[in-house]
N, C-alpha and C positions, 0 to 999 in steps of 0.2 A: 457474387457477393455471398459470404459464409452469412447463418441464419445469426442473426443477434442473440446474445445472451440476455437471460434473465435471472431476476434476482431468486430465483429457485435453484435455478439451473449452478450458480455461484454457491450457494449456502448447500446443497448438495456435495459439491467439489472442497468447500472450505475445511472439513474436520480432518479431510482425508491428506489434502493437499499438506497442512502443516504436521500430520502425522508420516508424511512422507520428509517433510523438509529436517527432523529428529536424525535422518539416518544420509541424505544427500550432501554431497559435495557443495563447496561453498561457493561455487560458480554456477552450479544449479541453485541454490538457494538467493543469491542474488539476482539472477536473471527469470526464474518463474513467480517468486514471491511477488518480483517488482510487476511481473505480465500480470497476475492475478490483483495485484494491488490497483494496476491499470484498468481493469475492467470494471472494478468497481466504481471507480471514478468515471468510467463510462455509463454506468448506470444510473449514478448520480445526477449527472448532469443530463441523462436521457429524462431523466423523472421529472426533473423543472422547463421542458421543452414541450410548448406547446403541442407542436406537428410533429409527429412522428417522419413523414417524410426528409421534412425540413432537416431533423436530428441527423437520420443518415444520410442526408449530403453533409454534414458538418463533422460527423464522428465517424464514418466506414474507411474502413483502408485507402490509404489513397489519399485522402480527405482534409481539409485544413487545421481538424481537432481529432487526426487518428495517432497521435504519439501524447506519451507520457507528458512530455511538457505542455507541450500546448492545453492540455486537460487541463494538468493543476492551473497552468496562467487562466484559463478561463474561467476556472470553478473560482480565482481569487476576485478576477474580475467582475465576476458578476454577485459578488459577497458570498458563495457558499463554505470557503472554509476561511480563516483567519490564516493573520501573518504568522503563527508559528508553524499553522498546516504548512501553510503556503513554503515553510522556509527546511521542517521538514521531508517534504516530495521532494525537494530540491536537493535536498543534502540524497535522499532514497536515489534520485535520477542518478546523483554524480557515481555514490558507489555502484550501480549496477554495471554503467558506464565504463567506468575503470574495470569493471571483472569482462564485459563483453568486447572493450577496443584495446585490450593489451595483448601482446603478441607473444605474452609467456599465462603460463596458469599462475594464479592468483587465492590468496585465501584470506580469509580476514585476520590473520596476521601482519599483511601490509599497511607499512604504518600509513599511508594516506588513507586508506578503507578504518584503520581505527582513530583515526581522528577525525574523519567525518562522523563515524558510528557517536564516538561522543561528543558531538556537535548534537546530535537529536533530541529535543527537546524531553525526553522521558526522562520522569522523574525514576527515584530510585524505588517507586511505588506506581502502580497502575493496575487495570481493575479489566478481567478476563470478560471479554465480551460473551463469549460461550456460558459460564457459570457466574458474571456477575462479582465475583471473589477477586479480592486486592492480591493479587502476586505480585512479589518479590523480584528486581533483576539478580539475576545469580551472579555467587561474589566472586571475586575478579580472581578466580582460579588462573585464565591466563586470558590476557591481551586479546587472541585471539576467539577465545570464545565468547568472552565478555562482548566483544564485537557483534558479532554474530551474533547473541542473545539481543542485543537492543535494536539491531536490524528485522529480525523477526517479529520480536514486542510490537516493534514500532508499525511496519507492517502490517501486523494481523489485527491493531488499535484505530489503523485507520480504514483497512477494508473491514471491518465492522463499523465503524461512522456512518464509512458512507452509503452498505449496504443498508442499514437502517434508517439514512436519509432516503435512497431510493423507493424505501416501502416495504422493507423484510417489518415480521411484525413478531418471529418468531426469534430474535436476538433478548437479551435482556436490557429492561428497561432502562433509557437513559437519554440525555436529551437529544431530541432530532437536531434540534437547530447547530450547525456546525461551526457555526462564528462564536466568536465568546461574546 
């Protein structure tokens, strides 16, 4: 059993990880963004679990809550994020999905990956969990980057939630509660 991550351990990796994700291939960017989006939500949901034992039988590899899905159905289930969370981890699952079970390489120029991307609920405004500052999605230079930018946005809007739900205290201020 690999040692659990914590929410240090994540907010350590986080500046650097999206400072890597600037220069990575978009199959890299889809499949680690979405792992590290995953663990956050693992922490999450570790944070409102009474027994820590209990937790890892539910969430360790192997385990009935050790994938992506099953996390966000849970966290929905049991009220921690709402239905547009809820609807984009889903749309996050599919593109990751489509980059990791196709049998050719893929980029966010494909148009199924950019019609999911804009399915995600991000407005054309949101607010940098690192600096607290409202950034811009960048203008729609092309299809495929435009993609890719709201994959990431969206990403790095919800592993700061729910790091903050788990009890980072060093994010900037905003509300814990994850449900609208």
């Amino acid at each position: 059993m690999a040692k659990p991550r914590t929410v240090d351990m994540l907010l350590a990796d986080r500046v650097k990880l999206f400072e890597l994700m600037q220069t990575a291939t978009d199959f890299i960017v889809a499949v680690v963004v979405t792992a590290y989006l995953d663990a956050s939500l693992e922490l999450l949901l570790r944070s409102r679990f009474q027994n820590s034992k209990a937790a890892d039988e539910l969430l360790d590899d192997n385990r009935p809550l050790a994938s992506f899905g099953a996390r966000y159905h849970a966290a929905r289930a049991i009220g921690l994020i709402d239905e547009t969370a809820y609807g984009d981890l889903k749309q996050i699952g599919k593109i990751r999905d489509r980059f990791a079970h196709y049998h050719l390489a893929l980029d966010f120029g494909d148009q199924e990956i950019v019609d999911r991307c804009r399915e995600l609920s991000l407005s054309e405004h949101t607010f940098d969990h690192n600096t607290g500052e409202i950034i811009c999605v960048v203008p729609r230079t092309s299809e495929s980057l435009y993609a890719r930018t709201r994959f990431l946005m969206m990403a790095s809007y919800y592993s700061g939630r729910f790091l903050q739900g788990a009890g980072c205290s060093s994010l900037p201020p905003s509300s814990t509660q994850l449900t609208s």
